[in-house]
N, C-alpha and C positions, 0 to 999 in steps of 0.2 A: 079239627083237633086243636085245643089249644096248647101250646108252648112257652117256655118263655126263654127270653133273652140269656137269661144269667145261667142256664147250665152249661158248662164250658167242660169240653173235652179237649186233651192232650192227643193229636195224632203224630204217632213218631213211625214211623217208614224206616225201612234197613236203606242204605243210602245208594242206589242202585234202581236207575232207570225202571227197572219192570216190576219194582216193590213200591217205588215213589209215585209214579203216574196212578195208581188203582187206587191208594189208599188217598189221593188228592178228589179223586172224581166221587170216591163216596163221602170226601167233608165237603166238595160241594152240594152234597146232594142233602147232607145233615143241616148246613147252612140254611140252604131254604127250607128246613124246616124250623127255621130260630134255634139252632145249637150252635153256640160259640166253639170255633173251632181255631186251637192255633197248631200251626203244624211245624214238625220242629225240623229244619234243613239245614244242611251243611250248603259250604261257599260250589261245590261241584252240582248239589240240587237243587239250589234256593230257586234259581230260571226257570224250574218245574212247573214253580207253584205262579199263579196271573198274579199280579199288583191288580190293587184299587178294584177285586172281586168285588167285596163285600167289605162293610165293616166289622163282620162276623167272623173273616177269614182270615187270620193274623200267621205270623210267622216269627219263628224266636230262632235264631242264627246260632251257631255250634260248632265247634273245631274240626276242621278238615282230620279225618283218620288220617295216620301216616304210619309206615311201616318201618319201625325201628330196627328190626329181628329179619333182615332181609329172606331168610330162609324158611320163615314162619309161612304156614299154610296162609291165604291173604286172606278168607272167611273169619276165620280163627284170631289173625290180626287187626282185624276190623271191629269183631266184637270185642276183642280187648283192650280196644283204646277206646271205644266207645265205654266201656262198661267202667274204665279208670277213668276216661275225661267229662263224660258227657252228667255221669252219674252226680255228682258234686253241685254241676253248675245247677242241674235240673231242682234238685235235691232244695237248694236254695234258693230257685226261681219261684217254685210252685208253694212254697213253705211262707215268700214274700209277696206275693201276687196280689193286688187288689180285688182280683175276680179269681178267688182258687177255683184249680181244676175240679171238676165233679168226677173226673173218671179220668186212665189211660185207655187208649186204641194202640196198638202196636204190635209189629208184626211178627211171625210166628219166628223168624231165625231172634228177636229182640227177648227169649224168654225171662232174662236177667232181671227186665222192666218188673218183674213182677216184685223183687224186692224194693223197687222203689217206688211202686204203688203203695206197697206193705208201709215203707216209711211216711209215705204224705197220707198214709187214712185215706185211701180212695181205690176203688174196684179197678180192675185191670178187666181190658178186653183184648185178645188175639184176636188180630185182621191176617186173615189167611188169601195172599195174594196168588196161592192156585188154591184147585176143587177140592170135594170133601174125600175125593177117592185117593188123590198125593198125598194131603195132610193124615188119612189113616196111616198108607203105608209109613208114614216117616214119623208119626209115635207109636208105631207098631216096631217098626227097628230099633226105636232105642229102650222101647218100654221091655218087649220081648226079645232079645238079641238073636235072629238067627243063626243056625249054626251051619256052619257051614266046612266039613271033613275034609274037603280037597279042595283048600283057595289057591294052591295052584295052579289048576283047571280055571280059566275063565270062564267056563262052559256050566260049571255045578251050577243044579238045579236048585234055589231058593225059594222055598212056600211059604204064604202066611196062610197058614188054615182059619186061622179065628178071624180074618176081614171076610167083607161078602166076596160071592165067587170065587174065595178061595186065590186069589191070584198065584203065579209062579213067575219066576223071571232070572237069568243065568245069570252068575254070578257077577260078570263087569256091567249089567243093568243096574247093580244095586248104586246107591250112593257113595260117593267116593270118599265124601265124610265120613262114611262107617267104614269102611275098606278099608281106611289109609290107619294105620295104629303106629305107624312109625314113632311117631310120637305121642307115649300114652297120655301124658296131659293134655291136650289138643283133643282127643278122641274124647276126654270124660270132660271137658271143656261144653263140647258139644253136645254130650247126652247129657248133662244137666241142664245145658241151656234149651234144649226142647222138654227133655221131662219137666220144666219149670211152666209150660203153657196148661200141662195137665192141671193145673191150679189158680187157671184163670177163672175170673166170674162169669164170664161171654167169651163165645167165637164168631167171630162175624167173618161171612163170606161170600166173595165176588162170583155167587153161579147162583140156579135158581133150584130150587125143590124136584123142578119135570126131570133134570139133567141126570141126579144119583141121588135119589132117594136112600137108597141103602147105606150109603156110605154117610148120610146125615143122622141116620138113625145109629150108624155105631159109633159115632164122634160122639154122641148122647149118650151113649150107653157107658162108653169109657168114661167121659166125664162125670158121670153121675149127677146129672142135670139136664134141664132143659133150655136153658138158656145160649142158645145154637140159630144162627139167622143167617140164613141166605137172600141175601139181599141186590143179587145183580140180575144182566149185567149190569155193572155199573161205567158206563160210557154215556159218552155225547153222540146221541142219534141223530141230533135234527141236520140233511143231510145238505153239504155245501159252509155250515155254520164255521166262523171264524173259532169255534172253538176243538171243532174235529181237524181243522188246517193246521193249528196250532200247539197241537196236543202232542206234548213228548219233544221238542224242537223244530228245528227246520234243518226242510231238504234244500238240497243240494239242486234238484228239479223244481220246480213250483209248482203249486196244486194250480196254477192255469193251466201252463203247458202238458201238464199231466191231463187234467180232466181235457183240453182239448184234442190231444192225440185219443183220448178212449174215447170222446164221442164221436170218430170218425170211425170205432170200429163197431160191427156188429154185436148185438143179444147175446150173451156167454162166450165169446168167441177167443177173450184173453184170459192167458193163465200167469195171475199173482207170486212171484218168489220170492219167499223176504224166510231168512233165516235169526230174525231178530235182534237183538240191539248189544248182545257181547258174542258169541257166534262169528269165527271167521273161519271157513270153510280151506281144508287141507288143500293139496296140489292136486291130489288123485281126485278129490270130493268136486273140487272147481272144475276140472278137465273132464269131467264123467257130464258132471250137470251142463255145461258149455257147451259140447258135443251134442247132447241131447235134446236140445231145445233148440239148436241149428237144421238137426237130423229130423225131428218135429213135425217143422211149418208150421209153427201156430203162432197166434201173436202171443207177447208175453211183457210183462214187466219186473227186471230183476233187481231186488235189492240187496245189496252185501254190505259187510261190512270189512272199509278199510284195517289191516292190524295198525295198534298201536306201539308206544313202545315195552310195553310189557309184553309182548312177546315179538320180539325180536329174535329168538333163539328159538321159535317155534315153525314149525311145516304150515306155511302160510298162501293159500292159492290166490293165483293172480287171472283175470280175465283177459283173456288173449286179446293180442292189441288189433289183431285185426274181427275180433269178434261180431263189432255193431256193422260193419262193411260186409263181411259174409250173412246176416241174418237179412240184409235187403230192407231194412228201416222198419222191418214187423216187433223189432223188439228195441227196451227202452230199457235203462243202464243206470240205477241209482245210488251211487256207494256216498255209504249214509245212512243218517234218518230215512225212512220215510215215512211219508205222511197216509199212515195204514187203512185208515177208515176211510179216509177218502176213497181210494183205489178201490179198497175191498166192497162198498158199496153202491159202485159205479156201476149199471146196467149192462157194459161190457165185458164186464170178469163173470167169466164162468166156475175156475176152481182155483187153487190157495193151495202151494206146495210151502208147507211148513215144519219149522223147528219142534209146533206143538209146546209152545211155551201158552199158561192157561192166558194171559191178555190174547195171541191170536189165536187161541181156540176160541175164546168168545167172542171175537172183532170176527173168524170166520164166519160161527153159529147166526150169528143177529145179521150177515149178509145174505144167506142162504147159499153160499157157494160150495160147493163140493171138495173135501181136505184132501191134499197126498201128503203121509206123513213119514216125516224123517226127523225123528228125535235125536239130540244128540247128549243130551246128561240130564241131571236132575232130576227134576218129576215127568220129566218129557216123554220117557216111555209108559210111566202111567196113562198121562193124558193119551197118548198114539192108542194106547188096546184099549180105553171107554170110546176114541173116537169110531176107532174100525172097528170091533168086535163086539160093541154093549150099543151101541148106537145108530152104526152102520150108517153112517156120514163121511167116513172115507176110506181110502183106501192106503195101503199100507207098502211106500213105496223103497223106505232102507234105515239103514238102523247105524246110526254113528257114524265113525271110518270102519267099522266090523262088517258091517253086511250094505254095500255099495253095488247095483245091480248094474247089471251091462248097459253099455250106450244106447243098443238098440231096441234092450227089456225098455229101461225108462222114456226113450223116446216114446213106444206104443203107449205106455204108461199118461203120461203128460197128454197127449194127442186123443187117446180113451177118456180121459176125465171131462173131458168138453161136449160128450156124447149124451144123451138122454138114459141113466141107468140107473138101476136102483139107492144108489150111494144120492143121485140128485133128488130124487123122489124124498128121501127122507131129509135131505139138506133144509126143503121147503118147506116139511113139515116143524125140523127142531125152531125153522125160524120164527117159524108163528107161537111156538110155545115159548121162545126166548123173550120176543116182543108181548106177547099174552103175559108173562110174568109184571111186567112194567108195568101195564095199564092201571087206571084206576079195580080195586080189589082184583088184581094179579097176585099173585102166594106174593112175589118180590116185596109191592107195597105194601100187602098188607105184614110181610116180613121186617118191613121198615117202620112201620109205624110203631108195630110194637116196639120195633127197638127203641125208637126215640119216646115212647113213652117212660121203658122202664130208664133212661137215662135219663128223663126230666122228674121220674120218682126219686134218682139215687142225692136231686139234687136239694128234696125236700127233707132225707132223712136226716 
């Protein structure tokens, strides 16, 4: 396919680890297809992105958000300094540019962007850094407002009839952005800046065609276009590479000492815990999980995360100090980063107890490991019922701090997943259809090509 140098896309990421790393891994992937990519960081993500990639790969620097309104939701805070600070300088950047942009990429909480596409004469595209089945539910909430008679009850039952299968989900599943109205400004803040992606040119997305077909077809249907691409996963496979060691930061462990302690253990035998990278697990939540993986016997690798100071005033669980001395040296203690693909595709690891945030549903998927799912907000419970229930790749082990099962439920739990059963059988299976996307005419590639096609078209019109 030829390309050329000078179509240059704007990738702008919401400023937050699990939105920054996805949309960096598919401008490298644009890269090597000759699309000039610069991507736009603040001083807290700029370490996301490599130096000296490429010289296709550029980087334009922009004021750290801060929170004036200390009481202001911090989402709601973030896109309004963004959308007063960032807006002006971009505005001027791209208006001056020697090489303008040919298009925006920007992600689906950035709906805003669309009026500054509108201003610089250039298409806008939504990078949806989870699947097509969250992204439905969440312009189906604000396009369609469910109603809901008794929000007192955390328990009312919430339907979207018009997505496939009909989903349901009780009331404190829903998004908390739509729940919270405390402040009506903040609430219509919000559903204008999603209703504003209904108005993009393109949607691009980090999963493949095999994963939710249906939910790519109604993302089309809503939009009233075809212009819809799934284009993942998009990760760094080749395995051992300085680029999966390095991806998202660094541990606290090293990918030696790591990969050496799991070649000393047997074929599936270890079970992965990483509750991802904002995630800091309650008292009850630490003390249930801790217990459970003592009570076990299996080997395991746990990663948590330290609180910081923003929630200091929060129920923050701590790992018993004498934790790693009672587990007998079977288990290994990462608070921190860690360096997820590594572990997750290590011949050792059997199954992957997760947040179900979509980067480690697809870091699980492309392992072939078996999920225990424990969602705790977001889109998270979407992803937990395609992974258990539409997919049958794992198993379904608690829900938040609401539904926390017993030491002893979870422990069989944990100690079952390592077993040969049909959750593994099809683990094996999505993995070959995740990796089959990638290859040469995989749906992914050829999902990619076109995309870079029509973006080297938008740069001739």
């Amino acid at each position: 396919m030829s390309t050329t140098p000078e179509t240059h896309l704007i990738a702008y990421p919401f400023p937050s680890s699990g939105h920054v790393i996805p949309l960096i891994d598919l401008s490298k992937i644009l890269v090597s297809r000759k699309i000039h990519v610069t991507v736009l960081v603040t001083p807290s993500t700029q370490h996301l992105v490599p130096t000296n990639y490429s010289p296709l790969l550029q980087t334009l620097l922009l004021p750290q958000p801060h929170f004036p309104k200390p009481n202001q939701n911090r989402l709601i805070a973030i896109l309004s300094f963004m959308r007063q600070h960032h807006y002006p300088i971009l505005l001027d950047w791209g208006q001056t540019h020697p090489s303008p942009p040919s298009a925006i990429i920007s992600d689906f909480f950035l709906g805003w962007t669309q009026l500054l596409a509108h201003d610089l004469h250039v298409p806008r595209l939504v990078f949806s850094p989870s699947g097509a089945s969250a992204l439905s539910i969440s312009l189906s909430i604000w396009r369609y407002p469910p109603q809901n008679h008794n929000p007192e009850d955390p328990n009312s039952i919430i339907s979207f009839p018009n997505l496939p299968n009909s989903p349901v989900y009780p009331w404190w599943q829903i998004s908390n952005l739509f729940r919270d109205k405390k402040v009506e400004s903040d609430w219509e803040i919000m559903k204008y800046n999603f209703l504003l992606n209904l108005e993009a040119w393109g949607v691009v997305f980090n999963s493949f065609l095999y994963l939710e077909p249906p939910s790519f077809d109604h993302i089309k249907k809503e939009l009233g276009h075809q212009r819809v691409w799934a284009v993942g996963p998009v990760l760094p496979l080749e395995s051992g590479s300085t680029e999966q060691e390095e991806r998202g930061g660094s541990s606290t462990v090293s990918c030696r000492k790591l990969t050496k302690w799991l070649d000393s253990r047997q074929d599936g035998s270890v079970v992965y815990i990483c509750f991802g990278s904002r995630t800091v697990l309650t008292t009850v939540q630490m003390a249930v999980l801790t217990s459970a993986l003592e009570l076990s016997g299996v080997n395991f690798i746990l990663s948590v995360m330290a609180p910081d100071e923003r929630r200091v005033a929060e129920d923050c669980g701590k790992i018993p100090s004498d934790f790693i001395e009672r587990v007998n040296g079977r288990g290994l203690v990462i608070e921190g980063w860690a360096p997820q693909l590594v572990i997750l595709s290590h011949r050792a690891v059997g199954s992957f107890l997760t947040h179900c945030g979509w980067n480690s549903v697809l870091e699980g998927l492309v392992s072939g490991v078996v999920m225990l799912t424990w969602p705790m907000g977001a889109d998270q419970y979407t992803n937990a019922n395609l992974l258990v229930d539409q997919l049958c790749v794992a198993v379904r082990v608690a829900e938040g701090n609401e539904k926390v099962p017993e030491i002893s439920e979870l422990a069989e739990i944990i100690k079952g997943s390592l077993a040969k059963t049909r959750e593994r059988v099809r683990s094996e299976e999505l993995k070959d259809a995740a990796l089959g996307a990638l290859e040469i005419n995989g749906s992914s590639q050829n999902q990619l090509d076109d995309l870079v096609k029509k973006l080297n078209e938008l740069k001739n019109e």
